[in-house]
C-alpha positions as CSV (number, residue, x, y, z in Angstrom):
1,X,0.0,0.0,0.0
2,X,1.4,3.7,-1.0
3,X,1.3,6.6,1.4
4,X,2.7,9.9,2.1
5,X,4.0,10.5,5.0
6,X,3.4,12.9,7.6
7,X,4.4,16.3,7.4
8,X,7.0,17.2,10.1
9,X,7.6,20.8,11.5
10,X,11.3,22.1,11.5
11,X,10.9,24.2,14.5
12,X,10.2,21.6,17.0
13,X,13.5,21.6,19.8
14,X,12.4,20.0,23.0
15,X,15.0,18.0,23.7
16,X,18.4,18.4,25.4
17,X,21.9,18.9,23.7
18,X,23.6,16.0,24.6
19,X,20.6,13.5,23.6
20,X,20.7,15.9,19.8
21,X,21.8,13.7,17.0
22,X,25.1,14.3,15.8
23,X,25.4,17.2,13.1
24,X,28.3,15.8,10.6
25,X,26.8,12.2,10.6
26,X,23.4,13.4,10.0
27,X,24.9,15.7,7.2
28,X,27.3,12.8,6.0
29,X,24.4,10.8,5.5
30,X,22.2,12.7,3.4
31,X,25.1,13.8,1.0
32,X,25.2,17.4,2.1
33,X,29.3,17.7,2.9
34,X,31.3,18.2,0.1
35,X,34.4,20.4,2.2
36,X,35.0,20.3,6.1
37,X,37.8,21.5,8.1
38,X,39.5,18.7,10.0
39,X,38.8,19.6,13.9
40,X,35.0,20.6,13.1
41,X,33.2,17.3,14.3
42,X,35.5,17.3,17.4
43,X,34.7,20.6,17.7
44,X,30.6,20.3,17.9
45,X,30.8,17.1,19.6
46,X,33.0,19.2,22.3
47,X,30.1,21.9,22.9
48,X,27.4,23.7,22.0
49,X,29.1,25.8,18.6
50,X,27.2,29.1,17.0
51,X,27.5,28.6,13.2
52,X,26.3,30.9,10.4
53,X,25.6,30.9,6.9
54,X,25.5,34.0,5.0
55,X,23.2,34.8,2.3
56,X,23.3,37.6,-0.8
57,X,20.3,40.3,-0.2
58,X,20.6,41.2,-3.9
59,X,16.9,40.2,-4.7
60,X,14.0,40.4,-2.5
61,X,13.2,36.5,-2.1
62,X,15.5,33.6,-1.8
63,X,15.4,30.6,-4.9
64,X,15.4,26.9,-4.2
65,X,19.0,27.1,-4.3
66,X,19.3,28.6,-1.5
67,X,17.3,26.1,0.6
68,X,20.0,23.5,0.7
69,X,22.4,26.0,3.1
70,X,19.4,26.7,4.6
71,X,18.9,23.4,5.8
72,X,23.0,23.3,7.0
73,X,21.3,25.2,9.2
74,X,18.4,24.0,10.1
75,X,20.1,20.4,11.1
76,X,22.6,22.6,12.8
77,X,19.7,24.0,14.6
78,X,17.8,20.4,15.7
79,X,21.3,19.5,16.7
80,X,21.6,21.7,19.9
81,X,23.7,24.4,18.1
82,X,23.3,27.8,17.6
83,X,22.5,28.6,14.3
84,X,23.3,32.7,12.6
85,X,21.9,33.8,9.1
86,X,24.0,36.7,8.1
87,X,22.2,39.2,5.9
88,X,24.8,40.6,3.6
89,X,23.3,44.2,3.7
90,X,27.9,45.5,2.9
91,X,28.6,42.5,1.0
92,X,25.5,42.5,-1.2
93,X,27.2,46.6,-2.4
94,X,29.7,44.7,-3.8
95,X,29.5,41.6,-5.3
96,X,30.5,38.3,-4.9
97,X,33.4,37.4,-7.7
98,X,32.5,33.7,-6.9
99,X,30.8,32.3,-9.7
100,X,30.6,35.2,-11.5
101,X,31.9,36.0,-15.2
102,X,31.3,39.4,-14.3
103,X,30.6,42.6,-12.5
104,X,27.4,42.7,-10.9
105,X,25.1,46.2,-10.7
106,X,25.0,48.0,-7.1
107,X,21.7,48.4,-4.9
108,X,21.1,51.3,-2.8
109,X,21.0,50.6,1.3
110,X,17.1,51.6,1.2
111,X,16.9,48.0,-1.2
112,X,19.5,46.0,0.5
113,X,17.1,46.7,3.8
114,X,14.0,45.9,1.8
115,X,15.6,42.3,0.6
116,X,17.1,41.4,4.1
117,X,13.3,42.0,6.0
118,X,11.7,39.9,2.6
119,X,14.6,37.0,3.5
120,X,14.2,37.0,7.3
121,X,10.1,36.7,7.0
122,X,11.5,33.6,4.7
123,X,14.2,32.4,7.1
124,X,11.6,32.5,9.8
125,X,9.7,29.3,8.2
126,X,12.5,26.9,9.2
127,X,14.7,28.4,12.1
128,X,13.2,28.9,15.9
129,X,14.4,32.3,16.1
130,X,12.2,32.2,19.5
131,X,13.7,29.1,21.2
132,X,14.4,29.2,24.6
133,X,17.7,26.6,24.3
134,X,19.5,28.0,20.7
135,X,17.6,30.5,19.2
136,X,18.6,31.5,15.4
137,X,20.2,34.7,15.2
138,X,19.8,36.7,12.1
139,X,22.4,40.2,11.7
140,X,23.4,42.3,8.9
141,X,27.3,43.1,8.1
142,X,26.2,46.4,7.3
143,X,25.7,47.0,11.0
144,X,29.6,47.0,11.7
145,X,30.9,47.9,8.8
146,X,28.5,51.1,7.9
147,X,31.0,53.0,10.8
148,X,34.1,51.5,9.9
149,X,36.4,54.0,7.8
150,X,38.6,52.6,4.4
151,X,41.7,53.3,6.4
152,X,41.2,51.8,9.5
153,X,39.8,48.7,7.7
154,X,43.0,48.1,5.8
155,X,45.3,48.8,9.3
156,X,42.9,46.4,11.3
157,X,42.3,43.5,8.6
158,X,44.0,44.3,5.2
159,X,47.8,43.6,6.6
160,X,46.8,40.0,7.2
161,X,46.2,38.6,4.3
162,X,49.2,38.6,1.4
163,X,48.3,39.3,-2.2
164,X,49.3,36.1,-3.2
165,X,46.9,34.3,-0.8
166,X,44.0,35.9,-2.2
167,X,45.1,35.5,-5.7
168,X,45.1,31.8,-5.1
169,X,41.7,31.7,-4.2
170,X,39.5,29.9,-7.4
171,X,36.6,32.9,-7.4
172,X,40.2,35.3,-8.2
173,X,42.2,33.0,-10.5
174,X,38.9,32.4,-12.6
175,X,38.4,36.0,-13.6
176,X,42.2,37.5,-14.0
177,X,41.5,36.6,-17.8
178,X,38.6,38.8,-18.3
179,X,39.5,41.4,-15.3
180,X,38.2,41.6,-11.8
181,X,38.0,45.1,-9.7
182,X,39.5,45.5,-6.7
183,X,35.8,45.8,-5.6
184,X,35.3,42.2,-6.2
185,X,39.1,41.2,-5.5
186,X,38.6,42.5,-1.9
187,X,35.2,40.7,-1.2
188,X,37.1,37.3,0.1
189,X,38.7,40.3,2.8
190,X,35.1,41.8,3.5
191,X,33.7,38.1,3.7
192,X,36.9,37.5,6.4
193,X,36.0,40.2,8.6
194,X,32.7,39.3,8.5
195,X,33.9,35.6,10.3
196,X,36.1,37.4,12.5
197,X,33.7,40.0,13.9
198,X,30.9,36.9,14.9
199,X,33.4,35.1,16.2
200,X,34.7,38.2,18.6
201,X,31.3,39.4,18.8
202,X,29.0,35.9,19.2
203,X,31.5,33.4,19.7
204,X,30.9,31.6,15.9
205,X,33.5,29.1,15.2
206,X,32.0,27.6,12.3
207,X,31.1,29.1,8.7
208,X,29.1,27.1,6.8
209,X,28.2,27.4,2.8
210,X,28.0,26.3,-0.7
211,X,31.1,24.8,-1.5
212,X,32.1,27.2,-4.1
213,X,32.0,29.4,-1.1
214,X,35.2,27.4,0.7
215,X,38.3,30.2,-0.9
216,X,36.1,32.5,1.1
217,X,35.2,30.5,4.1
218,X,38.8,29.6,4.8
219,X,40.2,33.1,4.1
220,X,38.3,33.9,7.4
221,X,39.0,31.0,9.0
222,X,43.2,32.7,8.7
223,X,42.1,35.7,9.5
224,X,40.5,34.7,12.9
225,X,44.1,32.8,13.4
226,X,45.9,36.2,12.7
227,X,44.3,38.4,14.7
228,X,43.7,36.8,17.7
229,X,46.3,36.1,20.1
230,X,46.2,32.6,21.4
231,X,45.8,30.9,18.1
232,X,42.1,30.3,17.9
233,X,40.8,27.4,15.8
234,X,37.8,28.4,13.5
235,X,36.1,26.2,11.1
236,X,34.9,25.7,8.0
237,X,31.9,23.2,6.4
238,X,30.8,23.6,2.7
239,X,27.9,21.4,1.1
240,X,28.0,20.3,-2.8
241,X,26.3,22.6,-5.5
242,X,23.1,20.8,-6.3
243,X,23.1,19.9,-10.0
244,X,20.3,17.7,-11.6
245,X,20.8,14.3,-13.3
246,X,20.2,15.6,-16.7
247,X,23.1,18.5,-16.6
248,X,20.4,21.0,-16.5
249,X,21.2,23.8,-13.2
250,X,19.2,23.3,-10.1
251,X,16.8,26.0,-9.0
252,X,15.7,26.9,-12.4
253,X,12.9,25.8,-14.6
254,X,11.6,26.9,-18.0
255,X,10.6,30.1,-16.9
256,X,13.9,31.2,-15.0
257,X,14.5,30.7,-11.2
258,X,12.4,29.3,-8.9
259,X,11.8,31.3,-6.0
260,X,10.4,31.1,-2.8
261,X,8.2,34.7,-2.9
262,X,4.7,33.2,-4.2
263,X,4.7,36.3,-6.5
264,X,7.7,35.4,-8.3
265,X,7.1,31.8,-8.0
266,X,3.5,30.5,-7.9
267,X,3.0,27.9,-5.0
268,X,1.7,25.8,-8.3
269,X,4.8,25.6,-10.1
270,X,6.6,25.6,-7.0
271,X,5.0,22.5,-6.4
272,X,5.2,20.9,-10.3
273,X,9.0,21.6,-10.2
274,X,9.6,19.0,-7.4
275,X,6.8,16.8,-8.6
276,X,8.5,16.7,-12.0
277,X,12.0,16.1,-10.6
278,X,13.7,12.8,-12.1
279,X,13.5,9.5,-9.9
280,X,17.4,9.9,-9.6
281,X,17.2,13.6,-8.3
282,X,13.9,13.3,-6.5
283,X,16.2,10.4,-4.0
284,X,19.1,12.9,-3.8
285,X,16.8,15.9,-3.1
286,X,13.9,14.0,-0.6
287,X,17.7,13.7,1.6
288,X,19.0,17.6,1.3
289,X,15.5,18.6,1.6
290,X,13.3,17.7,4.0
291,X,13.8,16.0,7.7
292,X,12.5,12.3,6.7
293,X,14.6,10.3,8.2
294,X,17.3,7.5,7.0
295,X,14.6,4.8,7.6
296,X,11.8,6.6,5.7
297,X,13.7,7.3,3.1
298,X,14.6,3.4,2.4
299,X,11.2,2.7,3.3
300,X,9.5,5.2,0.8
301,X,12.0,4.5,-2.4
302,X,10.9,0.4,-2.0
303,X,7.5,1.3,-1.9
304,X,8.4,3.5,-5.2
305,X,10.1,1.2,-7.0
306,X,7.2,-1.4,-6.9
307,X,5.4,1.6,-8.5
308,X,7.6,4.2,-10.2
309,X,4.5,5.1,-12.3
310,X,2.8,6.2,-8.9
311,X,5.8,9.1,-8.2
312,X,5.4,8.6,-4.5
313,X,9.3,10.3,-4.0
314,X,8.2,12.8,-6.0
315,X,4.7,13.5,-4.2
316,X,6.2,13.1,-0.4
317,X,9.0,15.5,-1.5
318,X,6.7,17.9,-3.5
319,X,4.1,18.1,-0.6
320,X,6.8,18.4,2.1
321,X,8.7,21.7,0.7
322,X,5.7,23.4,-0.8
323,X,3.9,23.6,3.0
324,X,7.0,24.4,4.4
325,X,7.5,27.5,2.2
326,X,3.9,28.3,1.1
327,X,1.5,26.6,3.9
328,X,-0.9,23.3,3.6
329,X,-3.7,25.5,2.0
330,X,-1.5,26.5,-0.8
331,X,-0.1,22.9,-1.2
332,X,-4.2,21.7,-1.5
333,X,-4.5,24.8,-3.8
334,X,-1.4,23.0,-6.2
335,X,-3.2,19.7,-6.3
336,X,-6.6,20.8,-7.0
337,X,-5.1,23.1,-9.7
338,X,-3.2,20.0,-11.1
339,X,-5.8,17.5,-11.2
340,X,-7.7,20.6,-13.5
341,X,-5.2,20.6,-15.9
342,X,-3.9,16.4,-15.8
343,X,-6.3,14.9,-14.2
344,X,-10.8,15.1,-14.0
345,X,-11.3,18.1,-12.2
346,X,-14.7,18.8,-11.4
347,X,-16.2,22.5,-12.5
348,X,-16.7,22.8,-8.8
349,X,-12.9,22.6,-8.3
350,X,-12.0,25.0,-11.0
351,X,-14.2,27.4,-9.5
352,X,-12.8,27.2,-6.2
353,X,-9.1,28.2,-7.8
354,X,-8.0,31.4,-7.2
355,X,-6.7,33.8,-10.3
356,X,-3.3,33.6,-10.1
357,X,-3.2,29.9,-10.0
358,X,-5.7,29.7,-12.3
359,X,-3.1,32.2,-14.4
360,X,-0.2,30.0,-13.7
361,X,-1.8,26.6,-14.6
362,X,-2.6,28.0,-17.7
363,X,0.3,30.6,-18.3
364,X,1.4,29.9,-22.1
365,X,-2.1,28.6,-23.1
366,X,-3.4,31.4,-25.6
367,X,-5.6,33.9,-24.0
368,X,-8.2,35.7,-25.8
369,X,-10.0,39.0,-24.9
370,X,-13.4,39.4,-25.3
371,X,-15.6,42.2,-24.3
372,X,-18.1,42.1,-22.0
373,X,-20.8,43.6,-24.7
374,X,-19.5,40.8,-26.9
375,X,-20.1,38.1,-24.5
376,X,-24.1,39.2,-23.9
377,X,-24.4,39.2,-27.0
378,X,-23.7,36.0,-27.5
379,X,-26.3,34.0,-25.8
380,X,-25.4,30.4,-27.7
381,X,-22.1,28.5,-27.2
382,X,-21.8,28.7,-31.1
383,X,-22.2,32.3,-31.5
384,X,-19.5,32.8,-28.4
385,X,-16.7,30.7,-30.2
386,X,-17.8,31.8,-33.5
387,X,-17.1,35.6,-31.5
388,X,-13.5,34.2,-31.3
389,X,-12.9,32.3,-34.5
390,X,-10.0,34.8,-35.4
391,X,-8.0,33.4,-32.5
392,X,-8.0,30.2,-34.3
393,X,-9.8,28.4,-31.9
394,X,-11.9,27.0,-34.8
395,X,-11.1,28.2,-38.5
396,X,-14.9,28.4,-39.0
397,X,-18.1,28.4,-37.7
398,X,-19.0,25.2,-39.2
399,X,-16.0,23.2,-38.0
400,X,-17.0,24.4,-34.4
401,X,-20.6,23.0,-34.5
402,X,-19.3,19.9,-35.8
403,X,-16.8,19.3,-33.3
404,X,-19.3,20.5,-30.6
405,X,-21.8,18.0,-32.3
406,X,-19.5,15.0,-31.7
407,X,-19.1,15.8,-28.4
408,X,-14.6,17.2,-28.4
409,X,-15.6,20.8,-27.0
410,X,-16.0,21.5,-23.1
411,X,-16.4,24.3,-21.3
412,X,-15.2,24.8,-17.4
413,X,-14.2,21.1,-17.8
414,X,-17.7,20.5,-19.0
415,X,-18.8,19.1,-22.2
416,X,-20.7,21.4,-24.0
417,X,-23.8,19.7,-24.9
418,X,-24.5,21.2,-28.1
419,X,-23.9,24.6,-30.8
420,X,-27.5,26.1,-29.3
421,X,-26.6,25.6,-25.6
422,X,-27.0,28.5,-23.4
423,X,-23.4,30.6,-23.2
424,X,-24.9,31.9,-19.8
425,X,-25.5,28.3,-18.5
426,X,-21.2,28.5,-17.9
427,X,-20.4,30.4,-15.1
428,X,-17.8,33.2,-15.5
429,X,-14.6,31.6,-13.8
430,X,-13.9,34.4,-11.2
431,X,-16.2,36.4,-12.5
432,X,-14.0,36.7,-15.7
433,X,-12.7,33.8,-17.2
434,X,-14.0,30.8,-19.6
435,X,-11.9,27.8,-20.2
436,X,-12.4,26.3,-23.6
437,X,-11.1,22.6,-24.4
438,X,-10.8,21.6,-27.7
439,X,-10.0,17.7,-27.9
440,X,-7.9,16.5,-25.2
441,X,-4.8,19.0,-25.1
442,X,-6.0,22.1,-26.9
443,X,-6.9,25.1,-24.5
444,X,-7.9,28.4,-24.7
445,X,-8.5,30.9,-21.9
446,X,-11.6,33.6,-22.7
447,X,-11.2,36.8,-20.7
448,X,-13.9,39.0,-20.7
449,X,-13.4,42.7,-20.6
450,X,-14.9,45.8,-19.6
């Protein structure tokens, strides 16, 4: 028998430290270390470690490709750690080189700010920034370095690092062919700093981050040792750079990145991306992405591959992530709004969609314009298409009551019962809209206007 299972929430700590499962073997597990610093397990198993992760406020949402450092963090979290989310309010002025083939355009503070409170709202869906044992911790490098002058930047961190050490760096030696400013040569020296004021200022000894993130990471992890007497030990933890089985880059679909904002992402195609994933990525990604455990895992890919055709991986993962970022109603909202457009959606169901998912289901199926003095006047179903014949919906009027006669048109996902039916028998899809079916793939979506 197939099932789903249960929904778990990420914010749930009631347990003590010592009884926490153990961070790198949880992470080792679900193939989420690609770089770590030898010392860092010793280190967590040792005590309770704050860790950050830091994250580019250049756009007012995070993608799916930000969610797998955000889940370094969340098993950091459920492990008895402290976990931080820096904001790079500074940073995000400049640019991170890493990655990059070039220059990126600067934002003003006023939309740096903007982004960081859009990420936090974000963030706040899988950290505890409220827990009473290791509350997350989210702070913006623009706080301490909005006061700090060029000169006394380059006396207190500049002198540590040699030129050649940060031209060695991959994100540096990548762009010396095409040129890199000393803007974006210096960011590995901002991103440093950065490590070295959390660990001064909130006792971090671990940076964690996507692993083409490590020339960076360990640049502050030698700063730390260099100015600090004593010869503190930092750390360092990167995770791979999810890439999909066909070559094609993670986080992006058809229609560009996927993003966790609803009004840059629908929660509908949010949920077909991981509902569409491969069976080979929808394993890998069901581990990075959601809390199931080892067990559940094993148990749900045998109960798939008695029945790939039943996608069960692919439903379990799809379900789990779009209530986690959207909510439950918006992940019932995603099925109903699939089963209208793959499977027999009743007219009652299409009516209960909302317009933009009804916008995003159908985005890319032709939309015609009607106006509203059109559409009275109209009172048949054959004079209504006939209304729209120029859109190619039908090349005649004939050829639409003949395929209305043998039964291949529907309206609202019912069948039209005839060319002399009542147009006014269909109700107005949010008071608005008609969807016409011709056949079994062709749609068109009737607006009408004012």
């Amino acid at each position: 028998m197939l099932y789903l299972l249960p929904y778990k929430p990420f914010c749930n700590y009631t347990v003590g430290w010592e009884s926490m499962k153990n961070f790198v073997e949880e992470l080792k597990w679900r193939g989420m270390i690609h770089d770590i610093m030898p010392g860092t397990e010793e280190q967590l198993k040792k005590e309770i470690t704050a860790g950050y992760v830091g994250f580019d406020p250049t756009a007012s949402s995070l993608t799916i490709g930000n969610l797998v450092t955000i889940m370094l963090l969340v098993h950091f979290q459920q492990a008895g750690h402290k976990p931080v989310a820096l904001v790079g309010g500074a940073t995000g002025m400049i640019g991170d080189p890493s990655g990059k083939s070039e220059e990126r355009k600067f934002l003003s503070e006023e939309t740096l700010r903007y982004n960081q409170e859009c990420i936090q709202k974000q963030l706040a869906k899988f950290l505890d920034f409220n827990s009473s044992a290791n509350p997350a911790e989210l702070v913006n490098n623009y706080d301490w370095f909005k006061g700090m002058g060029f000169l006394q930047f380059l006396r207190e961190a500049g002198k540590h690092l040699t030129v050649n050490y940060m031209m060695a760096k991959d994100s540096v030696k990548k762009r010396l062919e095409t040129g890199i400013s000393y803007t974006e040569f210096s960011y590995q020296l901002i991103q440093g700093y950065d490590y070295y004021h959390l660990y001064k200022e909130k006792k971090c000894r671990l940076q964690m981050g996507g692993s083409d993130q490590w020339g960076n990471i360990t640049a502050g992890t030698e700063l730390i040792r260099r100015m600090t007497e004593g010869n503190v030990e930092a750390f360092a933890m990167t995770c791979p750079l999810i890439t999909k089985a066909d070559g094609t880059k993670f986080g992006k679909s058809e229609g560009g990145n996927v993003w966790l904002d609803p009004a840059l992402t629908s929660p509908y195609k949010f949920y077909q991306f991981w509902l569409n994933a491969s069976d080979e990525d929808a394993s890998k990604w069901i581990r990075i992405f959601t809390l199931l455990t080892q067990q559940e895992i094993l148990q749900l890919e045998q109960q798939h591959a008695q029945a790939p055709h039943e996608r069960l991986i692919q439903k379990t993962l799809a379900k789990d992530i779009t209530i986690r970022v959207h909510s439950e109603q918006e992940y019932n909202n995603a099925i109903k709004a699939s089963d209208v457009l793959f499977g027999q959606a009743s007219v009652e169901i299409l009516q209960e969609i909302d317009e933009p998912t009804l916008l995003s289901v159908f985005e890319g199926v032709p939309q015609i314009h009607i106006n509203k003095s059109h559409w009275e006047a109209s009172p048949v179903v054959l004079e209504l298409l006939s209304t729209v014949s120029e859109f190619n919906i039908f090349p005649s009027k004939s050829e639409a009551r003949k395929m209305i006669q043998g039964g291949g048109v529907s309206i609202n996902k019912t069948k039209v019962s005839g060319p002399d039916q009542a147009s006014k028998e269909f109700n107005l899809l949010q008071n608005k809209y008609l969807l016409v079916q011709k056949g079994k793939k062709n749609y068109f979506l009737i607006q009408i206007i004012d």
